[in-house]
C-alpha positions as CSV (number, residue, x, y, z in Angstrom):
1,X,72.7,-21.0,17.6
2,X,73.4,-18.5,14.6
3,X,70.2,-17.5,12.7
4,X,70.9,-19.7,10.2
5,X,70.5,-22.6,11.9
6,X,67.1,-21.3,13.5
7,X,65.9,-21.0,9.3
8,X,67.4,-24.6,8.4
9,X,67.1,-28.2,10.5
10,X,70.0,-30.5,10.9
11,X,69.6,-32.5,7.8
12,X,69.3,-29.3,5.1
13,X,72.9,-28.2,7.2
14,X,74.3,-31.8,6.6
15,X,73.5,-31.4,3.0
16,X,75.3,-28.2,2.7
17,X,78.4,-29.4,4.2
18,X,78.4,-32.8,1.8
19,X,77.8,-29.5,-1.0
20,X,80.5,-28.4,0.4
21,X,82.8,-30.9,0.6
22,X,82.4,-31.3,-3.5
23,X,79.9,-34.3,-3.4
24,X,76.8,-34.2,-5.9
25,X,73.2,-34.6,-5.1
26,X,73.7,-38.5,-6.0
27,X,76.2,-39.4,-3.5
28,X,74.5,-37.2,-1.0
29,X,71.8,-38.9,-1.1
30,X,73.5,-42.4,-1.1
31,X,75.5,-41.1,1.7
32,X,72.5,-40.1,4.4
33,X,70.0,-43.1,3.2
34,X,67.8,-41.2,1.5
35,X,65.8,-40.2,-1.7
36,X,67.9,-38.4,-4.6
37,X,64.2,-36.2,-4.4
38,X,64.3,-36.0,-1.0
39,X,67.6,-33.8,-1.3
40,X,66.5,-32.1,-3.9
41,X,63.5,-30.7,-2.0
42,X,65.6,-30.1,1.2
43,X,68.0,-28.0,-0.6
44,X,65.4,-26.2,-2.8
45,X,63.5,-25.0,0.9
46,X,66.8,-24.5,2.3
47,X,67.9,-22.1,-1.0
48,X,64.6,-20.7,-0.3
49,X,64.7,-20.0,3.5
50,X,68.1,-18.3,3.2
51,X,67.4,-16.6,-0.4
52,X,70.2,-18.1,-1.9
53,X,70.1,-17.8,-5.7
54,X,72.1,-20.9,-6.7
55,X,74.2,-23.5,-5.0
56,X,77.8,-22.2,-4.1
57,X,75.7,-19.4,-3.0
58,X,73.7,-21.6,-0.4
59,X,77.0,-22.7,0.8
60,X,78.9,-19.7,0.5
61,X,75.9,-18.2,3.6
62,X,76.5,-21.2,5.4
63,X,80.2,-20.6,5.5
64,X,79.6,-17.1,6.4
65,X,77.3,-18.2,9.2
66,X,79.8,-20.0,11.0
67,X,77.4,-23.0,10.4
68,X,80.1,-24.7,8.6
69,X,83.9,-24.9,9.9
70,X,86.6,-25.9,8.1
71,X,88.0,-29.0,10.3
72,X,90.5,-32.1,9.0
73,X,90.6,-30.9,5.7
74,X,87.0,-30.4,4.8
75,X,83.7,-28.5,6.1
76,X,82.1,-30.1,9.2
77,X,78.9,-28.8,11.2
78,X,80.0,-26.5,13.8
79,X,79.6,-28.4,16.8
80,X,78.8,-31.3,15.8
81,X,81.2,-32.8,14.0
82,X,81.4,-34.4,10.4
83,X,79.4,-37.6,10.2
């Protein structure tokens, strides 16, 4: 488990990946079932938990991590697949 994934849970890391993958808060939250402010307030605490000053910078520190793998032609969770 890299340290980022000991700061974030499961659902904060599928958000970055959808972030990742170019989808927008909207049809992120359409995607996983669940409130537009429910995102929101995942990826604020997870912009918080891994001091990440804006979005593509939350991402960019997952991608660094190894938390996110470039797999078929977009960013899945590493080791556990895209969903």
């Amino acid at each position: 488990m890299s340290t980022l994934e000991a700061r974030l849970d499961l659902v904060q890391l599928e958000i970055i990946m959808h972030l990742a993958n170019g989808k927008q808060i909207g049809d992120i939250a359409e995607t996983m079932h669940r409130s537009r402010s429910d995102i929101d307030r995942r990826i604020k605490l997870a912009r918080k938990r891994c001091q990440a000053t804006t979005l593509p910078h939350l991402v960019s520190i997952a991608i660094a991590s190894g938390a996110l793998i470039w797999e078929n032609d977009q960013r899945s969770l590493n080791g556990r697949g895209h969903k």
